[in-house]
C-alpha positions in Angstrom: 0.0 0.0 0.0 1.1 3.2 -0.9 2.4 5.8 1.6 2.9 8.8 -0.6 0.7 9.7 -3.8 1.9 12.0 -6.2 -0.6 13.2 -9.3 0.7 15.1 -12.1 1.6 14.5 -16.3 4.1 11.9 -17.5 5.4 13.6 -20.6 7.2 12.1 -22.9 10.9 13.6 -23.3 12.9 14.4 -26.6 16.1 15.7 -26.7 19.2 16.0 -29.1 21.8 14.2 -28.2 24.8 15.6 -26.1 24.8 19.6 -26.6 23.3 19.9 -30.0 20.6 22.3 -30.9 16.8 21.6 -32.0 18.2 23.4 -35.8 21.4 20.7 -36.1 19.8 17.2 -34.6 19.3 14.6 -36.8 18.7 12.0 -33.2 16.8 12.6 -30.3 16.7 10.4 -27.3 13.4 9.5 -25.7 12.7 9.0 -22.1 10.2 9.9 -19.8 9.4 12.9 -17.2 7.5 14.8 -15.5 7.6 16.7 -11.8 5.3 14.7 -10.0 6.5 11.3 -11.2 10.3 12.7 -10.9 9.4 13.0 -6.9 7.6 9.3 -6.9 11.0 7.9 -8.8 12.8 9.6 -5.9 10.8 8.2 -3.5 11.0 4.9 -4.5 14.9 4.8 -5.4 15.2 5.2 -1.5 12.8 2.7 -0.3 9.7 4.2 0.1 6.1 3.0 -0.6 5.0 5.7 -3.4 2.0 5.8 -6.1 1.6 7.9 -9.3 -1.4 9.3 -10.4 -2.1 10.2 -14.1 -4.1 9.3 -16.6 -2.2 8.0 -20.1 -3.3 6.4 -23.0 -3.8 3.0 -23.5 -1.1 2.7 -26.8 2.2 1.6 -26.7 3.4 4.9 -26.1 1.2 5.1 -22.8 2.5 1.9 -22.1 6.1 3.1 -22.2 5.4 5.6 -19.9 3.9 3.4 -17.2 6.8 1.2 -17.8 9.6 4.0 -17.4 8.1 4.5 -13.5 7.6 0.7 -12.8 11.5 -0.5 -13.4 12.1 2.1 -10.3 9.8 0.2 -8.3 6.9 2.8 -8.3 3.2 1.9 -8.2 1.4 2.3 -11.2 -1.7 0.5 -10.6 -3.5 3.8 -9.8 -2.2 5.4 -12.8 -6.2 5.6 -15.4 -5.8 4.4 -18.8 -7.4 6.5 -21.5 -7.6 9.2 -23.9 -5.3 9.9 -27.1 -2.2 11.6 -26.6 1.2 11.3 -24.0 2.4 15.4 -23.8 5.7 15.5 -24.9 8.5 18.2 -24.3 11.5 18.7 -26.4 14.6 19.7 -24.2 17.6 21.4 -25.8 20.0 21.5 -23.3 22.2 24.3 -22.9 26.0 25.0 -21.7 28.2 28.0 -20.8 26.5 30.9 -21.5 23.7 29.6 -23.7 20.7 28.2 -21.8 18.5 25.2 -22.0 15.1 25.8 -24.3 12.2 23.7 -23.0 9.2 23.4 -25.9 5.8 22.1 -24.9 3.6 19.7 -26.9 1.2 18.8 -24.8 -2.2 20.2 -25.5 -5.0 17.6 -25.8 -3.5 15.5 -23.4 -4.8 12.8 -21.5 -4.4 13.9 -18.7 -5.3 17.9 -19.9 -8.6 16.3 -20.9 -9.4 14.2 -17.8 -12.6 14.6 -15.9 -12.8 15.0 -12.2 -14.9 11.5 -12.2 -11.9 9.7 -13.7 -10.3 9.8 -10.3 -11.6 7.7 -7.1 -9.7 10.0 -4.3 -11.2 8.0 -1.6 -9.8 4.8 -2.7 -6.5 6.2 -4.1 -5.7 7.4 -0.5 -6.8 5.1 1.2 -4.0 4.1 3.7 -2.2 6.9 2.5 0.3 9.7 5.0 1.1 12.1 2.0 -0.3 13.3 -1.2 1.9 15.8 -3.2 1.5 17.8 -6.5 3.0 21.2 -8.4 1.7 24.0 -9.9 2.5 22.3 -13.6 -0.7 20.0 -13.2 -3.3 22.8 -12.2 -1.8 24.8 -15.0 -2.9 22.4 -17.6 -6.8 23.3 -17.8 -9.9 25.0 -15.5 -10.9 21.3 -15.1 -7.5 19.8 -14.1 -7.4 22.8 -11.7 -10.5 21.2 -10.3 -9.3 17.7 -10.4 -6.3 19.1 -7.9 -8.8 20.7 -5.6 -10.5 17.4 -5.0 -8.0 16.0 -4.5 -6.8 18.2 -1.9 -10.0 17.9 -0.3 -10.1 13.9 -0.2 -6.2 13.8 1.1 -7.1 15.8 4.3 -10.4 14.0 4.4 -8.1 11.0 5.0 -5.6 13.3 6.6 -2.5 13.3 5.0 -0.1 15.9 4.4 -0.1 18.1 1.6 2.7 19.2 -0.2 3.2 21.3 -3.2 5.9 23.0 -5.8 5.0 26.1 -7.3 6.6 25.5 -10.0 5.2 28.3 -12.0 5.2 27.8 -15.8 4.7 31.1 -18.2 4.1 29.1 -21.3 1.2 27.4 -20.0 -0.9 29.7 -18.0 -0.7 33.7 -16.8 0.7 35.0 -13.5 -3.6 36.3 -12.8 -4.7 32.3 -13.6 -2.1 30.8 -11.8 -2.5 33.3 -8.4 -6.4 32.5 -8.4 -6.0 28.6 -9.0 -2.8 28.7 -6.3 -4.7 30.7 -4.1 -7.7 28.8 -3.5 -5.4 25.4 -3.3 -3.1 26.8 -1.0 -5.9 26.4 1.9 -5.2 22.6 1.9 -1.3 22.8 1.8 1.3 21.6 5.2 4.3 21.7 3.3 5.1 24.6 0.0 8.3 24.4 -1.8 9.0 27.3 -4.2 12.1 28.9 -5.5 13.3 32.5 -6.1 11.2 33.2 -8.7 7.8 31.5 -7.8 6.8 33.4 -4.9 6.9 36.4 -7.0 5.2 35.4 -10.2 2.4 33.2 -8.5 1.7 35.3 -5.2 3.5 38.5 -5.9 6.1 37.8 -3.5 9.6 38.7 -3.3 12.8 38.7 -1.7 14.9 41.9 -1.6 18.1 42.9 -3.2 18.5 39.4 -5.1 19.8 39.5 -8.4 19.1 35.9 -9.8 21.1 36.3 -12.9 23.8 37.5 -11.4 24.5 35.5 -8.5 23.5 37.5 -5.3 21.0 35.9 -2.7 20.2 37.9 0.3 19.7 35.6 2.8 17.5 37.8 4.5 15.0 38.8 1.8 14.2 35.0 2.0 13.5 34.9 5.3 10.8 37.2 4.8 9.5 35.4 1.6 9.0 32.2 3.7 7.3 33.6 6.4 5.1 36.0 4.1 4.0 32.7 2.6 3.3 30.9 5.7 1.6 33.8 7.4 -1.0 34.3 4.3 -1.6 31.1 4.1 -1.0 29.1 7.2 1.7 26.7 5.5 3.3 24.4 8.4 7.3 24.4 6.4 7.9 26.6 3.4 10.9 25.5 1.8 12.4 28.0 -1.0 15.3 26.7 -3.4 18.1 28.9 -4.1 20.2 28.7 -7.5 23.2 31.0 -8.3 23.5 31.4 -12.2 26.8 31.6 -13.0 26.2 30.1 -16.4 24.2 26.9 -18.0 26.8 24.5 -16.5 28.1 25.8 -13.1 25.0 27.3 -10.4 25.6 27.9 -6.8 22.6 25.6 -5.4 21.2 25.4 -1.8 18.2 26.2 -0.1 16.0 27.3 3.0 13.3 25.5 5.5 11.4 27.4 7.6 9.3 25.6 10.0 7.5 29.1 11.6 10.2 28.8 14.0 14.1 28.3 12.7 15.4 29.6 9.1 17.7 27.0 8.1 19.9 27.3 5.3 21.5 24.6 4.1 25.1 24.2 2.7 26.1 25.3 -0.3 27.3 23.5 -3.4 29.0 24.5 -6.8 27.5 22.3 -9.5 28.8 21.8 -12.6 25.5 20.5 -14.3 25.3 17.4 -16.4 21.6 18.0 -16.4 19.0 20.5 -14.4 15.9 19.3 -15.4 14.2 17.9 -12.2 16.5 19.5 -10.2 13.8 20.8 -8.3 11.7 17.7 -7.8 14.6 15.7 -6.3 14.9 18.2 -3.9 11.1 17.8 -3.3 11.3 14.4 -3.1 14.6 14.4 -0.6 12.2 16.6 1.7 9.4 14.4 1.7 11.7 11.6 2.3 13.4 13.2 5.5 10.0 14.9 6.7 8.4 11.1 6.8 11.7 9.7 8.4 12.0 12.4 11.1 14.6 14.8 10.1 14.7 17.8 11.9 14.5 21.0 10.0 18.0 21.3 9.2 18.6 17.6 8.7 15.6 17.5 6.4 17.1 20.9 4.0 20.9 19.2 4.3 19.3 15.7 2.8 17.1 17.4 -0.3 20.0 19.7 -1.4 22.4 17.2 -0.8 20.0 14.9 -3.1 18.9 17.5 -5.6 23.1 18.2 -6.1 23.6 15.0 -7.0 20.7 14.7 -9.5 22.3 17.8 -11.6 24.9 15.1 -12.7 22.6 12.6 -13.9 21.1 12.6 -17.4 17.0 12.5 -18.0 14.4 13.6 -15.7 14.8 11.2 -12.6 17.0 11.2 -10.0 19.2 7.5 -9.6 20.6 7.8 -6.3 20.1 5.6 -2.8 20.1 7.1 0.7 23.0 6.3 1.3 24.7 8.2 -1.8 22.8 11.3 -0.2 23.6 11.3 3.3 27.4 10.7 2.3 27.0 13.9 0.5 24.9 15.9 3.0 27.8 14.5 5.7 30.6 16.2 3.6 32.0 13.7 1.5 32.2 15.6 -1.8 34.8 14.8 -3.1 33.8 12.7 -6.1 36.7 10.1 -5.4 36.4 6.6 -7.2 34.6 4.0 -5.5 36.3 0.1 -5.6 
């Protein structure tokens, strides 16, 4: 039985290979991703009992998708088969001083046309201690925005924890849709993750004299960010990413959990990037992991930067590393020696 439930889009993923441009590929490789399965891959590469929740076609191509999450030992048997098309995303990553270029295909999705009665909440989280989601899913239509809020209200029926990413994305809804959806979800969240730009484009939020494209985070002005989010909307942790972009391949990257008592920042690590997709939900799924195992505050930051670091080396959208990988980092070991 499941202990966590995550709900979100599987998309299918296309990308040149190594640094090539969308105008030069002749190849692109194909996995799988998507921000709320990337947390349940997490979740289940350290041991934990974790569902997905989508709905995907029937096809081959549907299959694929189921079968991507199931090799990592994630639940798929609550996952509702149906509908025409997986959403796709062509990635194009980037290097130096030329960014990564993300393009959406994903309109007329299955899950972008599912129904509110396609989902049995009650019996999906049933047995259940934590349902999460992002603010990609409600983004996807007015009746996908409703599918979220009933599910928020079933998971606290059966009351479990709530946690969410805003994750705010301009190419697929406004800064006015997203605060009104995010808004009226954010009643049922315990735990919001966000990052230096999210509080500000979905709740008008943001931290002081921080220059995110050049490298300067005042620790302070995110102090004030967290507990501006938690005072409006009662959240029990906010936790708030924080990337320095010194270019495509090297970002300073740690991060902040306030629990409406203690601000505790985490280390910080100098990345040079492999791959940053999902960067953020391996950090959300390090959290829920070391929430659920009874981290402290700073324990539970140390172990989802420690685990989001490492997933900026690994190619595709999931994150392949154990606890034990993570905690060696979040100890201090980072020195990258050979293991034998």
């Amino acid at each position: 039985m499941a202990k966590v439930i995550t709900f979100g889009e599987l998309m299918l993923r296309l990308q040149p290979y190594n640094y090539e441009r969308f105008v030069q590929a002749s190849n692109v490789e194909f996995t799988f991703g998507g921000g709320e399965a990337n947390v349940a891959v997490s979740l289940a590469n350290y041991g934990m009992d974790v569902a997905f929740v989508t709905k995907l076609p029937a096809h081959a191509i549907g299959q694929a998708a189921v079968n991507s999450l199931r090799r990592y030992g994630v639940d798929t048997s609550k996952i509702v088969r149906g509908g025409d098309r997986v959403g796709i995303y062509f990635n194009e990553k980037g290097a130096s001083q030329r960014g990564s270029v993300c393009i959406y295909d994903r309109a007329n999705s299955a899950i972008q046309l599912a129904a509110p009665a396609d989902f049995d909440w009650d019996a999906i989280f049933e047995g259940a201690e934590w349902f999460h989601f992002t603010g990609i899913t409600p983004a996807l239509g007015a009746n996908v925005v409703e599918i979220c809020k009933e599910a928020c209200k079933a998971a606290k029926a059966h009351g479990l924890k709530i946690s969410c990413d805003l994750n705010y994305r301009g190419k697929l809804w406004t800064r006015a849709q997203a605060r009104e959806a995010m808004t009226e979800l954010a009643q049922y969240i315990d735990v919001c993750i966000s990052n230096e730009e999210d509080a500000k484009d979905v709740f008008g939020i943001e931290a002081e004299a921080t220059d995110i494209y050049g490298g300067t985070i005042n620790h302070e002005g995110y102090k004030s960010v967290a507990k501006q989010l938690a005072d409006k909307f009662g959240f029990e942790k906010v936790a708030i990413t924080l990337r320095e972009s010194y270019s495509a391949s090297r970002n300073g990257w740690s991060a902040m959990l306030y629990d409406g008592e203690n601000y505790c920042f985490s280390k910080k690590y100098d990345l040079t990037i492999i791959d940053r997709v999902g960067g953020g939900d391996s950090f959300g799924g390090g959290l829920i992991y070391a929430l659920l195992n009874g981290k402290d505050t700073q324990g539970a930051v140390e172990f989802a930067v420690a685990a989001s670091a490492l997933k900026h080396t690994i190619g595709g959208d999931y994150n392949m590393v154990s606890v034990a990988e993570v905690e060696k980092l979040a100890g201090g070991d980072g020195s990258g020696r050979i293991q034998r």
